[in-house]
C-alpha distance (Angstrom), angle and dihedral (degrees) to the residues before:
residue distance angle dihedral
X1 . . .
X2 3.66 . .
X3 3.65 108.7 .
X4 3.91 133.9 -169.9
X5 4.03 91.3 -155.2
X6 3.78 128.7 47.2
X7 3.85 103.5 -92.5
X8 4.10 103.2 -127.8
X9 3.18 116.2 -133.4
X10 4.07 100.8 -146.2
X11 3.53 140.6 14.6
X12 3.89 102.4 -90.0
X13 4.02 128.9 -169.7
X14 3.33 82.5 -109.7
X15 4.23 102.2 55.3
X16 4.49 84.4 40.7
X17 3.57 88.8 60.2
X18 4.10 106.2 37.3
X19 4.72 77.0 51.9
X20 4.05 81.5 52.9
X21 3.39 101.7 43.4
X22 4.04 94.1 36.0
X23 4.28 87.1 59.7
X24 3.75 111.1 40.4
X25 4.32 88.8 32.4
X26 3.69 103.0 -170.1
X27 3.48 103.4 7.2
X28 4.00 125.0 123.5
X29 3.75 103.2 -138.1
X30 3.68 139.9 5.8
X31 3.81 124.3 -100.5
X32 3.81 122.4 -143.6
X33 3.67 107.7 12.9
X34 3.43 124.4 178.8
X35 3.91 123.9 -173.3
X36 3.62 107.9 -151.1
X37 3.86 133.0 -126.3
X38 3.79 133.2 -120.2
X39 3.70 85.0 -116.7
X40 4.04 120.4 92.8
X41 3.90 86.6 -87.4
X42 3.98 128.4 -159.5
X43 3.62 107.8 -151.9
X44 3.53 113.9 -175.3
X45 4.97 111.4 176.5
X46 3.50 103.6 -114.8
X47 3.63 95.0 -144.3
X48 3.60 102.9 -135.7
X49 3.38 112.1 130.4
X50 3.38 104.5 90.0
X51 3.65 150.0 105.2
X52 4.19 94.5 -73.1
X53 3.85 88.3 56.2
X54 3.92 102.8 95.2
X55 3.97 89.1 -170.4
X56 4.04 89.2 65.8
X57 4.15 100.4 17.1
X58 4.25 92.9 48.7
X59 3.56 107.7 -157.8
X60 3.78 116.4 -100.9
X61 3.85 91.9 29.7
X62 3.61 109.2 113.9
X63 3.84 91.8 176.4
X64 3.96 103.4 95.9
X65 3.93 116.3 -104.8
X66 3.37 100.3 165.1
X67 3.90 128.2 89.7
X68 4.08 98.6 -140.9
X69 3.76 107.5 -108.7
X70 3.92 93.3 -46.8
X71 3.95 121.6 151.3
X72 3.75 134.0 178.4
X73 3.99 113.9 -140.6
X74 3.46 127.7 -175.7
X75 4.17 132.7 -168.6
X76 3.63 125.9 -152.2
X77 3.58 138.6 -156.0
X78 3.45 100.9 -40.6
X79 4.23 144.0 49.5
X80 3.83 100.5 -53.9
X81 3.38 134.2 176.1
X82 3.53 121.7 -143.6
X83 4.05 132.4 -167.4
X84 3.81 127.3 -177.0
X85 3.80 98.5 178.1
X86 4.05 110.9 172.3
X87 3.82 125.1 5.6
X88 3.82 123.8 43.0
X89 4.29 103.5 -66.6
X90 3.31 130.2 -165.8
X91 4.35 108.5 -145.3
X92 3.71 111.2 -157.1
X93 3.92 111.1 -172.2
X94 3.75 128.8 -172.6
X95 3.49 137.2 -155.9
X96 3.45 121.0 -50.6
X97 3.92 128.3 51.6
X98 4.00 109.3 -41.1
X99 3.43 136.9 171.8
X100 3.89 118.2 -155.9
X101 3.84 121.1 -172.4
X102 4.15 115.4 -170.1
X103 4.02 90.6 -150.2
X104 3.69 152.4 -52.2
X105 3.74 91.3 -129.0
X106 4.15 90.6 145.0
X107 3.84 84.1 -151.1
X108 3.59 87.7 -57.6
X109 4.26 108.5 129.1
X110 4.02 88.9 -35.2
X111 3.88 120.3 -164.4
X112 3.40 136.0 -145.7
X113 3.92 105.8 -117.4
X114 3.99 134.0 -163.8
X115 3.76 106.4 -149.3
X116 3.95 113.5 -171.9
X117 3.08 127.3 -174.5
X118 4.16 127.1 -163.9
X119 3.52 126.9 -170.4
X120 3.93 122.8 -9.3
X121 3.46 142.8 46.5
X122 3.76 97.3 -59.3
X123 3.94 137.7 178.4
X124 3.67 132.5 -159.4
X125 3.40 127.5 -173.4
X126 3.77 142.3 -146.2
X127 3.71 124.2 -155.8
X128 4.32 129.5 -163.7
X129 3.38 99.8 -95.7
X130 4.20 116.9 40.4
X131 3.59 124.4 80.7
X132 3.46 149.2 -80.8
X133 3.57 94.1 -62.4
X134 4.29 135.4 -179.5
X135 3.88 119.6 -116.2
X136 3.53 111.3 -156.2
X137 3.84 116.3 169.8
X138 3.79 105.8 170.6
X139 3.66 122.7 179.6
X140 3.57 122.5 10.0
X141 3.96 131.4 36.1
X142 3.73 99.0 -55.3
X143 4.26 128.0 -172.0
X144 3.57 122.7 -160.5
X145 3.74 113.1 -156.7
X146 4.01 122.6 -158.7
X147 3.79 111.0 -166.9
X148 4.21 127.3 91.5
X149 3.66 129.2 -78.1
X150 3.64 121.3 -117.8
X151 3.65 112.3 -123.2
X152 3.95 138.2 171.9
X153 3.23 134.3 -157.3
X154 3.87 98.5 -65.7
X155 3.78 95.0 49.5
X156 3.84 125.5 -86.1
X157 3.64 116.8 20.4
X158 4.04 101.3 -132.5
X159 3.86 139.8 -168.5
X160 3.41 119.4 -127.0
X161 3.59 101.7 172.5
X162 3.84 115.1 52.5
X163 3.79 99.3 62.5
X164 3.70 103.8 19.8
X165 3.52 85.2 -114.7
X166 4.13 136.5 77.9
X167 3.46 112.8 -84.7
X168 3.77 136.1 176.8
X169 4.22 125.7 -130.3
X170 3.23 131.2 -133.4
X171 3.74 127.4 -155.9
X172 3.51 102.3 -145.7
X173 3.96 91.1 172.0
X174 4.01 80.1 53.7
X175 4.01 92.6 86.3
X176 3.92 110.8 20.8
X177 3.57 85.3 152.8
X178 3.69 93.1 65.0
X179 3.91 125.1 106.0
X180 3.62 132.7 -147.0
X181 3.74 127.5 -168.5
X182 3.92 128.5 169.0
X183 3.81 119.4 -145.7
X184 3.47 120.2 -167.4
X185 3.99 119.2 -123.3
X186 3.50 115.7 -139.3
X187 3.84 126.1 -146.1
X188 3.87 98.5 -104.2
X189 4.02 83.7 58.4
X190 4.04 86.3 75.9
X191 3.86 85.6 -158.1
X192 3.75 99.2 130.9
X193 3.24 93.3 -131.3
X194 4.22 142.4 101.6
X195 3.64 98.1 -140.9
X196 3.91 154.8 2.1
X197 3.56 122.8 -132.3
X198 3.95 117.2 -148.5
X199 3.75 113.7 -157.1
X200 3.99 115.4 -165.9
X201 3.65 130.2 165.2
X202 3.62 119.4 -160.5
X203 4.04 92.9 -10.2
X204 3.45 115.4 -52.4
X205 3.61 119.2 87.5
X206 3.29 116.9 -113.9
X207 4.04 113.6 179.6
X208 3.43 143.5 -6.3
X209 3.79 134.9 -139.3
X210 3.65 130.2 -160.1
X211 3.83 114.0 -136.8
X212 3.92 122.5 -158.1
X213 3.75 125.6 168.4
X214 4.31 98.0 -3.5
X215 3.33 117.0 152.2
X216 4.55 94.8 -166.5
X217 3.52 129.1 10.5
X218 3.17 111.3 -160.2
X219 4.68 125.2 -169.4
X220 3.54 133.1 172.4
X221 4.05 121.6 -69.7
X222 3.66 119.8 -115.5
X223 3.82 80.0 -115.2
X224 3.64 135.3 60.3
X225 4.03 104.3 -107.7
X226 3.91 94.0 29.7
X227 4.02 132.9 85.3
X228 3.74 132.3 -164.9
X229 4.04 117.2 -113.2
X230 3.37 129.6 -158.6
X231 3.83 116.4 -173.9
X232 3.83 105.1 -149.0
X233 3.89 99.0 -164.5
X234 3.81 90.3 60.3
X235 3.93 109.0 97.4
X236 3.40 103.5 -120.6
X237 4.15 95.4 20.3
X238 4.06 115.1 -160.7
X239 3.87 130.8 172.2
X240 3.54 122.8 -89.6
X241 4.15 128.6 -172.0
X242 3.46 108.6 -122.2
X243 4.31 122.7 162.0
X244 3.81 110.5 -96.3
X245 3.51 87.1 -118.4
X246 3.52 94.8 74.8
X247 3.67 93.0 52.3
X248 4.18 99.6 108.0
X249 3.84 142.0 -158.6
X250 3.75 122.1 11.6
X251 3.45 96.7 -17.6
X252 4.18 95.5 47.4
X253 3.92 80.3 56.0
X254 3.94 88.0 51.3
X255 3.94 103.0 51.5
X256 3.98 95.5 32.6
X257 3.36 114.5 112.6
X258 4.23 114.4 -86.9
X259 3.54 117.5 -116.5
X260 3.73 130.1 -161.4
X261 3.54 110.2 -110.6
X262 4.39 90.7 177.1
């Protein structure tokens, strides 16, 4: 794929703490961290850090000592799942097959996340609702998918069955009045990343994302039962409609409609 910044080739030092420093911005130390197993983890930020927390917030102290929600997760060498929800998180994914989602905020107290992924053939996902988030994918052939998260009334509603692994959905046919369009980012930019992805709904744009090292994108359809793919390694890449159905791999499994296996 034709790229505007040098494609690294592993997660250095270097690229762990530019995702750190990009998502808590000023702030002296992380909140929630959690390491990461070489088990096929589910990580999910415990969103504890924050003002309500009398152990970081002391009482009496109106100076702020708390970090807003944020969490730092990190995968291992294996198919992990990782999930910010509130507070700006930074997603750290290692090799093997992971799936990284910034939040499921709803427009509730949304974050700005840095998802990045390592090596594999990852996919991170963006739901309505959180922030204006970075989409890193790295090494391997990596999808990012735009469209919300089903949940119940314990958090994300997962499948356990398709994959042999736990795996998010997304209702694609849950936003068919959302909008994606890439824009290119030049050089002079200095963002460090290939493109921006505008997300409206309805006509007024709503957030962006910035998209480094993705191999698909792929958004909702205009039409229940259909998604919008853009192939990245094309040279001047554009959305097509396509059925969900022919979306394939880990991220087919993802958007396909959930069935109940009770």
């Amino acid at each position: 794929m034709t790229l505007t910044t040098p494609r690294s080739r592993r997660l250095t030092g270097a690229a762990l703490l530019a995702a750190v420093a990009l998502a808590t911005s000023a702030a002296a130390a992380m909140a929630s961290v959690d390491p990461g197993t070489p088990d096929k983890d589910v990580h999910i930020g415990k969103d504890n850090d924050n003002a309500s927390n009398p152990f970081i917030q002391p009482p009496g102290v109106a100076a702020p000592q708390h970090m807003n929600d944020t969490d730092l997760l990190f995968g291992r060498g294996n198919a992990d799942l990782l999930v910010g929800n509130k507070g700006n998180d930074v997603l750290l994914g290692g090799p093997g097959p992971d799936i990284l989602v910034g939040g499921i905020d709803r427009g509730g107290d949304s974050g700005n996340d840095v998802m990045v992924a390592d090596d594999g053939d990852d996919v991170e996902i963006w739901s309505p609702g959180d922030g204006n988030d970075i989409a890193d994918g790295n090494d391997g052939n990596d999808t990012l998918i735009v469209g919300p998260v089903l949940t119940n009334s314990t958090g994300l509603r997962l499948d356990t069955w398709t994959l042999n692994r736990a795996i998010p959905k997304v209702d694609l046919a849950g936003a068919t009045n959302q909008t994606c369009e890439l824009v290119p980012v030049p050089d002079s930019e200095h963002l460090g990343v290939q493109y921006l992805l505008r997300l409206t709904a309805g006509g007024p744009l709503l957030n962006t994302l910035r998209v480094k090292d993705m191999e698909t994108v792929v958004c909702p359809g205009p039409y229940a039962g259909t998604a919008m793919v853009a192939d990245l390694t094309a040279g001047k890449p554009s959305f097509s409609m396509v059925p969900v159905s022919k979306v394939r791999g880990l991220a087919g499994a993802i958007v396909a409609p959930l069935f109940d296996h009770s």
